[in-house]
TIZATOR-435567 format. One record per residue (C-alpha): residue number from 1; z negated, y, x negated. Coordinates in steps of 0.5 Angstrom, whole numbers, plus 500, padded with zeros to 3 digits. Each point is the difference from the previous one (the first is absolute). Layout:
<pts>
+-----+-----+-----+-----+
!   n !  pz !  py !  px !
+-----+-----+-----+-----+
! NUM !   Z !   Y !   X !
...
+-----+-----+-----+-----+
</pts>
This chain:
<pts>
+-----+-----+-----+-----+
!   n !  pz !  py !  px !
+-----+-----+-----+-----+
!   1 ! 500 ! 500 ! 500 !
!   2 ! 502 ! 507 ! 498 !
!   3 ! 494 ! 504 ! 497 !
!   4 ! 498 ! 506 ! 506 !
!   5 ! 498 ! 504 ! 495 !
!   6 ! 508 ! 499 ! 496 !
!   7 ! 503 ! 502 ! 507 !
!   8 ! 496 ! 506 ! 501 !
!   9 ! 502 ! 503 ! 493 !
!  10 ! 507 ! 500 ! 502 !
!  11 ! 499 ! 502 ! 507 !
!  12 ! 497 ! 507 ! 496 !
!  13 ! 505 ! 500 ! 493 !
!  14 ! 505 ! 500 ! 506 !
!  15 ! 498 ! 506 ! 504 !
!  16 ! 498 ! 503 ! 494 !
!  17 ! 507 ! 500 ! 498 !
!  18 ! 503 ! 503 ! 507 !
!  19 ! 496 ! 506 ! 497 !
!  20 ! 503 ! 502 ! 493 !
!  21 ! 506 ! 503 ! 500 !
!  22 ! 505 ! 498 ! 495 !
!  23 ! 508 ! 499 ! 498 !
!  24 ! 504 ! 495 ! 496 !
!  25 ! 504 ! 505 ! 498 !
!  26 ! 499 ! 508 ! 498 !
!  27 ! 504 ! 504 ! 503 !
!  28 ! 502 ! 505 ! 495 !
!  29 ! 505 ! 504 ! 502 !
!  30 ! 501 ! 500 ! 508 !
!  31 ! 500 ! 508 ! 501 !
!  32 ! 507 ! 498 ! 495 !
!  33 ! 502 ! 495 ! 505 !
!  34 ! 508 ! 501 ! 502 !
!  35 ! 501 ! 505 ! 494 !
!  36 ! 506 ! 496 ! 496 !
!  37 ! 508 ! 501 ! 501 !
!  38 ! 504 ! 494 ! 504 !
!  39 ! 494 ! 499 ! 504 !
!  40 ! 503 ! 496 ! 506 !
!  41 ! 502 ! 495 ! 494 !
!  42 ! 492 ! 497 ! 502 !
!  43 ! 501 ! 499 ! 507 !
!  44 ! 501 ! 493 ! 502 !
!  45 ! 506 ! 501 ! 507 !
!  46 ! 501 ! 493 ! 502 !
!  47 ! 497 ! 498 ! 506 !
!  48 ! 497 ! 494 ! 496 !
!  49 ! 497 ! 504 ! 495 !
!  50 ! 498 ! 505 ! 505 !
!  51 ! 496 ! 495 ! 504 !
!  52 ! 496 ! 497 ! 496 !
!  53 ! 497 ! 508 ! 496 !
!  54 ! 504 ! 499 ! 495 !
!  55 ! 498 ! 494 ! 498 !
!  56 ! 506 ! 496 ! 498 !
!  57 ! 501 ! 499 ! 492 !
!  58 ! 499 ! 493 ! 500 !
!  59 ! 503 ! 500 ! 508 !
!  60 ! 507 ! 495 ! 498 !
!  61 ! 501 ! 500 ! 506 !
!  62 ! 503 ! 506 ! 507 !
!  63 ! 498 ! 504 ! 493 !
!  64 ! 506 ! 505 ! 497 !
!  65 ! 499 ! 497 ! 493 !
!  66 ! 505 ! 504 ! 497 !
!  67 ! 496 ! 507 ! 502 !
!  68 ! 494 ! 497 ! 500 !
!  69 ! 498 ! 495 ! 494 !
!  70 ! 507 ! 498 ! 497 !
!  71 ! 498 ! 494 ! 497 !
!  72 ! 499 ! 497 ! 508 !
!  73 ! 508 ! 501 ! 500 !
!  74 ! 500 ! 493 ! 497 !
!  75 ! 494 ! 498 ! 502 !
!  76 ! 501 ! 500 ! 507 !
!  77 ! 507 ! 498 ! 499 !
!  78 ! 502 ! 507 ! 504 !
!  79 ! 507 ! 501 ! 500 !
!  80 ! 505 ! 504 ! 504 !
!  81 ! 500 ! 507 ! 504 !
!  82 ! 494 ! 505 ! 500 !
!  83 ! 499 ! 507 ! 504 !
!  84 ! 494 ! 502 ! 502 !
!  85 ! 498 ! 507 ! 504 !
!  86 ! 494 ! 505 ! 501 !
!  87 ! 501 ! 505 ! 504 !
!  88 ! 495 ! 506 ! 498 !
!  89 ! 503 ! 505 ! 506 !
!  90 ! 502 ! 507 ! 499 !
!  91 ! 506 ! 496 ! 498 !
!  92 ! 497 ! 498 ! 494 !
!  93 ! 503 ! 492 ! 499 !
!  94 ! 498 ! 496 ! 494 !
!  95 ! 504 ! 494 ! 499 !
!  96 ! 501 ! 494 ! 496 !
!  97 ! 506 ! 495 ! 498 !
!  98 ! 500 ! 494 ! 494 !
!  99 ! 506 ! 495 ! 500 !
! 100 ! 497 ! 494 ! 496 !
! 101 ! 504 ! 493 ! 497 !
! 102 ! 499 ! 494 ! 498 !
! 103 ! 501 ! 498 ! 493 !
! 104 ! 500 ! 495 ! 495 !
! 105 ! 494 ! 495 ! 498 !
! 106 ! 495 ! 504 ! 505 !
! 107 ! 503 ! 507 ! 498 !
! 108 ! 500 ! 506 ! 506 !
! 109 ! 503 ! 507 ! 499 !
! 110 ! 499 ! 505 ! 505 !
! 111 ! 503 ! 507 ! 501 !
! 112 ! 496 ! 506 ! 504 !
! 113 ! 500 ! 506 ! 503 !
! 114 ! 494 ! 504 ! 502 !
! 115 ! 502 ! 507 ! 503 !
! 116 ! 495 ! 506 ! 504 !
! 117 ! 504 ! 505 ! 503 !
! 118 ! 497 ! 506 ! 504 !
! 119 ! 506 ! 503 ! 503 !
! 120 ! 501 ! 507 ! 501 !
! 121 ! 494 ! 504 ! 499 !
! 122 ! 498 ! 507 ! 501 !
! 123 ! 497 ! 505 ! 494 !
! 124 ! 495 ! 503 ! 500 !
! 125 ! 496 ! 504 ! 495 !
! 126 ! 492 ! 504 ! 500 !
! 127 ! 504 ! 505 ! 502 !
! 128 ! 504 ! 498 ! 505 !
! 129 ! 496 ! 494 ! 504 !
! 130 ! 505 ! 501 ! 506 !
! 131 ! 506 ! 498 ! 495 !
! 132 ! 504 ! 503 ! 496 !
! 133 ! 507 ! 499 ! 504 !
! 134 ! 502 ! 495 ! 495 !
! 135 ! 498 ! 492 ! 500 !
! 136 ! 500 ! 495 ! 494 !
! 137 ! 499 ! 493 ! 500 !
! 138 ! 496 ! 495 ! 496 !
! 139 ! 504 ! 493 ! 498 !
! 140 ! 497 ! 493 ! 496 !
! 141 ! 503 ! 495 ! 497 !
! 142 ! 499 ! 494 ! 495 !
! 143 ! 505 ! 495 ! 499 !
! 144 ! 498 ! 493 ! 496 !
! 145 ! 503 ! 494 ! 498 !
! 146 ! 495 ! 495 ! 499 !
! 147 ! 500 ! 492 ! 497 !
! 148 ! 495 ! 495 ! 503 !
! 149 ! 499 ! 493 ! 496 !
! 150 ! 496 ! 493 ! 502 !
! 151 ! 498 ! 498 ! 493 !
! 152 ! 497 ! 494 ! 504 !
! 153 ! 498 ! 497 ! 507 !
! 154 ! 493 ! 505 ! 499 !
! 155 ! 502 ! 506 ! 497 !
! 156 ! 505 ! 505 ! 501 !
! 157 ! 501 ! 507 ! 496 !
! 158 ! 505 ! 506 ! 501 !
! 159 ! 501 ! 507 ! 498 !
! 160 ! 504 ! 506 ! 504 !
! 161 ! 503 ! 506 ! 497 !
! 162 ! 501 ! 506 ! 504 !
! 163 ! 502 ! 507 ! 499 !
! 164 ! 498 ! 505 ! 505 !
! 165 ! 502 ! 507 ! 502 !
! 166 ! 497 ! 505 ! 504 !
! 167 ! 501 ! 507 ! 502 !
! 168 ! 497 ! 505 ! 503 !
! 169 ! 505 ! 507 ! 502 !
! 170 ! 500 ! 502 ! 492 !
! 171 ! 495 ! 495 ! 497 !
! 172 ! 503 ! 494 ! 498 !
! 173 ! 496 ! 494 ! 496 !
! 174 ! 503 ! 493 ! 498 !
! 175 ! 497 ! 494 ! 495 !
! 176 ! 501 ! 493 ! 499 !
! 177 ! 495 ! 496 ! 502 !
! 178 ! 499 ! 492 ! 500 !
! 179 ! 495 ! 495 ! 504 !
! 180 ! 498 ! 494 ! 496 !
! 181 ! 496 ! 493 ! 505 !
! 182 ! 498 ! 493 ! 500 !
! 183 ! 498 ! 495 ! 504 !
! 184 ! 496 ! 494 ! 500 !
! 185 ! 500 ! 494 ! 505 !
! 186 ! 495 ! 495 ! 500 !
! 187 ! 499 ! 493 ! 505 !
! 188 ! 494 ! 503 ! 502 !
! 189 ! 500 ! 502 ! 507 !
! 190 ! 507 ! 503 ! 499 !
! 191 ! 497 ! 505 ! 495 !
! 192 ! 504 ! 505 ! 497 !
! 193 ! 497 ! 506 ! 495 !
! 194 ! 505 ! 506 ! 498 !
! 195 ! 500 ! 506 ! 495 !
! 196 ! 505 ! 507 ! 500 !
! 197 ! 500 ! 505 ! 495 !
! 198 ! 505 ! 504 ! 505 !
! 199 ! 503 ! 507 ! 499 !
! 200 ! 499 ! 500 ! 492 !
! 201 ! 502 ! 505 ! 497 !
! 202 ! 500 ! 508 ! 495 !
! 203 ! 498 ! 506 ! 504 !
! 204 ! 505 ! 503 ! 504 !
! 205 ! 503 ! 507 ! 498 !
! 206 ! 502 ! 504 ! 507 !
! 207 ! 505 ! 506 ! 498 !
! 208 ! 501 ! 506 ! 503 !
! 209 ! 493 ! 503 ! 500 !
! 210 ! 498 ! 506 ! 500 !
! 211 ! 500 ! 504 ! 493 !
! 212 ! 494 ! 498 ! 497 !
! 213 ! 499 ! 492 ! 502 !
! 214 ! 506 ! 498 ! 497 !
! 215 ! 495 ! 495 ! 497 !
! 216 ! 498 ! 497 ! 506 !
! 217 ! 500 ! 493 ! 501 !
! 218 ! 498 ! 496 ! 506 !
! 219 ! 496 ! 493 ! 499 !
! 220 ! 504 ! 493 ! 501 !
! 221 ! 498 ! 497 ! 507 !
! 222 ! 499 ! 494 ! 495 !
! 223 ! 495 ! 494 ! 503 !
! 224 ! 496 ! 494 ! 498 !
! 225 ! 499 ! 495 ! 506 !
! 226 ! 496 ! 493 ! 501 !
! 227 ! 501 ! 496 ! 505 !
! 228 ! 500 ! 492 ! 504 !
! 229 ! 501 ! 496 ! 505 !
! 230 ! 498 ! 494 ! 503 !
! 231 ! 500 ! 495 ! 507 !
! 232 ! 493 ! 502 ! 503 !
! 233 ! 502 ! 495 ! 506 !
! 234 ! 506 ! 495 ! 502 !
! 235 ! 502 ! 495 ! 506 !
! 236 ! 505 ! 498 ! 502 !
! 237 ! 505 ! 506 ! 500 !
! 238 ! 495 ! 505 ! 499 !
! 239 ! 497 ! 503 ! 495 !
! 240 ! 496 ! 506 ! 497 !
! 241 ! 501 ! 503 ! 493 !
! 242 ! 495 ! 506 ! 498 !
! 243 ! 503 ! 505 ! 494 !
! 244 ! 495 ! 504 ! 496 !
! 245 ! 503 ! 505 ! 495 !
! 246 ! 496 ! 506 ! 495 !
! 247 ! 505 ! 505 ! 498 !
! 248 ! 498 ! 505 ! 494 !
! 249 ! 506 ! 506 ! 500 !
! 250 ! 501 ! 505 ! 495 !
! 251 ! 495 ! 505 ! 503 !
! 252 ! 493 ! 496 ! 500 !
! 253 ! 499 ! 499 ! 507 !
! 254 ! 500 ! 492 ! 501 !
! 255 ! 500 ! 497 ! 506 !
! 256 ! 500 ! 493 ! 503 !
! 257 ! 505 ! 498 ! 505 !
! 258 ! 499 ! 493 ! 505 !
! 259 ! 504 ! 496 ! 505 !
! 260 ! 500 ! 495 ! 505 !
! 261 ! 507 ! 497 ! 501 !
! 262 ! 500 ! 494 ! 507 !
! 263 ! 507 ! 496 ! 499 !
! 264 ! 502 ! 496 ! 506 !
! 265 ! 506 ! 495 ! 497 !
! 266 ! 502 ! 505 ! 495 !
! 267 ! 503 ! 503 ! 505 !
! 268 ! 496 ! 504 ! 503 !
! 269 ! 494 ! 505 ! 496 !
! 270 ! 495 ! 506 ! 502 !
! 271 ! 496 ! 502 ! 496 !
! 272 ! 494 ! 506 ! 499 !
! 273 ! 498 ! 503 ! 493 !
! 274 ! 495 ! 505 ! 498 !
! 275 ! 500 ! 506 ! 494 !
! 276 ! 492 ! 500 ! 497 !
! 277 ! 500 ! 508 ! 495 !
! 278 ! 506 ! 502 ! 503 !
! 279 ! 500 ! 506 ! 505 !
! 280 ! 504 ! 496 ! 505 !
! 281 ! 493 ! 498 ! 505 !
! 282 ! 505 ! 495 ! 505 !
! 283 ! 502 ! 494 ! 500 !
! 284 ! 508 ! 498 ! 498 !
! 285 ! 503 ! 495 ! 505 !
! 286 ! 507 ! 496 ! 499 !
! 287 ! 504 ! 495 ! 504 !
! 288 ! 507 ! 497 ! 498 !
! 289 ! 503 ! 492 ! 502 !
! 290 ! 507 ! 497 ! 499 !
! 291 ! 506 ! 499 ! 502 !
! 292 ! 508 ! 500 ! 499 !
! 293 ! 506 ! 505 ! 500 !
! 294 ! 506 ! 497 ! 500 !
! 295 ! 497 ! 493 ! 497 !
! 296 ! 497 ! 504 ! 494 !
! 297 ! 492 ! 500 ! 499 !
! 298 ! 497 ! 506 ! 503 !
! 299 ! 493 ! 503 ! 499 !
! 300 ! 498 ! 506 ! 503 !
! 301 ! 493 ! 504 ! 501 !
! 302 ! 496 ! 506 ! 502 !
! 303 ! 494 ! 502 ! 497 !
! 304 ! 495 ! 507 ! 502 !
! 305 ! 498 ! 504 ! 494 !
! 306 ! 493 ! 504 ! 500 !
! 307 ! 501 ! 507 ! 498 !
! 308 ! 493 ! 504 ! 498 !
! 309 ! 500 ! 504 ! 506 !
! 310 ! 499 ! 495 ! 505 !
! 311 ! 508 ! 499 ! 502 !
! 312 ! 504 ! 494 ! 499 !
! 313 ! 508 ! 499 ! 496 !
! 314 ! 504 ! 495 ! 502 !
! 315 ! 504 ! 496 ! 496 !
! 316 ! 506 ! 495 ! 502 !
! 317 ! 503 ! 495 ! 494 !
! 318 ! 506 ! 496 ! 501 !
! 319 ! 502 ! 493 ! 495 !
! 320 ! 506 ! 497 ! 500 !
! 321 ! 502 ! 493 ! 496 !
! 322 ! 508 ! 499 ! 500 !
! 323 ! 501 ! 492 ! 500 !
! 324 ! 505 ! 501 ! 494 !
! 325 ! 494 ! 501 ! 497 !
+-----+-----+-----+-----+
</pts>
């Protein structure tokens, strides 16, 4: 029989604990939260990843591993057609597109295109808050090419290229940039564990600017992130898939990202994800299935981003398989 007196000191060590106020991870810098050029390049759009908070770096499957974490291109054997869209409103639209191919001895290339365009905007200045009766536009792009390789049944590894350009009336910053990942699967329990350095690169220089800042440089959107992946529950067609995620950027505000992902045969999944540290307070949410178009594979899906103040961001993505391929 278990000691009284030994319960009784875990009874009081625990609720000694709900007491003390801690953190895993120091938050050095939130108040620089955001402040990097191309910050759109840290946002996860498609609904998979969307649905489970961004948890998604060892997600092989639903997942856009050519936006995500390249090394789950081979991983999930994902090859085909991939758009994805996240409406902002205010015509403000942010999409993705990646073709990604099979090749040789468990190699996968992949070619993407992430752009943010906010359409006509009205200047304005200190002076002149109503505008200046002239109007400008803000345009980002990155494009990438990426290879993906299984080295074996467990272990996939793969790197992404991309160069970026934005815009803003005047201003202008470009820069290089490269994601590097991997990802490891064991036996146990469906377990998969991944790595990404994304968005590596030099500081950005921006042109145009005053007299005076030409110096000025703006930080990379530069991330360190963990993640895995594992079945929490299956029977017969059903399944239960939790991802935990912790994502370091450039700016010191880490946070962690969690999900749980419900799948029916494959064909069917609904998910529902949390952000701890960052300043988005409502859960995120997506739902995909799939089907046929023309007899080639398809899969699409929606998911609901949380915003910090309340509201929520549609995103809707599209993947397409050709059977040639």
């Amino acid at each position: 029989m278990v000691n009284r007196k030994y319960i009784a000191s875990i009874v009081l060590l625990i609720a000694s604990s709900m007491l003390v106020r801690g953190q895993l991870l120091p938050t050095y810098g939130e108040e620089r939260a955001g402040l990097s050029a191309f910050t759109f390049l840290k946002l996860p759009i498609d609904p998979a990843s969307v649905g489970v908070g961004g948890a998604s770096l060892a997600m092989t499957e639903h997942s856009f591993g050519a936006l995500v974490n390249p090394a789950l291109v081979s991983g999930g054997n994902q090859q085909g057609f991939f758009t994805s869209n996240r409406a902002l409103g205010g015509g403000i639209s942010h999409d993705f597109i990646a073709l990604t191919k099979a090749r040789a001895n468990g190699q996968h290339i992949a070619l993407t295109l992430n752009s943010l365009s906010t359409g006509s905007i009205l200047e304005r200045t200190v002076w002149q808050p109503e505008g200046t009766g002239a109007t400008t536009a803000a345009t980002l792009t990155s494009v990438g090419l990426g290879i993906s390789q299984a080295f074996s049944e467990y272990f996939h590894a793969g790197m992404q290229l991309k160069y970026g350009l934005e815009q803003l009336g005047v201003y202008r910053a470009h820069n290089v940039y490269l994601d590097l990942g991997f990802l490891y699967k064991l036996d146990i329990a469906d377990l998969q564990f991944a790595a990404a350095l994304t968005n590596f690169g030099p500081n950005t220089p921006i042109s145009n600017l005053p007299v005076g800042d030409e110096s000025a440089l703006a930080a990379t959107p530069q991330m360190f992130s963990m993640g895995l992946q594992w079945t929490a529950w299956e029977s017969g067609n059903q399944k239960l898939t939790p991802s935990f995620q912790l994502n370091h950027p450039t700016d010191n505000a880490e946070y962690y990202a969690a999900g749980l992902k419900y799948q029916w045969r494959s064909y069917y999944w609904t998910s529902m994800g949390y952000q701890v540290g960052s300043q988005k307070s409502l859960p995120w949410m997506g739902f995909g299935m799939k089907g046929q178009i023309g007899g080639w594979p398809m899969e699409w899906g929606v998911g609901a981003m949380p915003t910090p103040y309340g509201t929520y961001q549609g995103t809707l993505g599209l993947k397409l398989k050709p059977l040639s391929w």
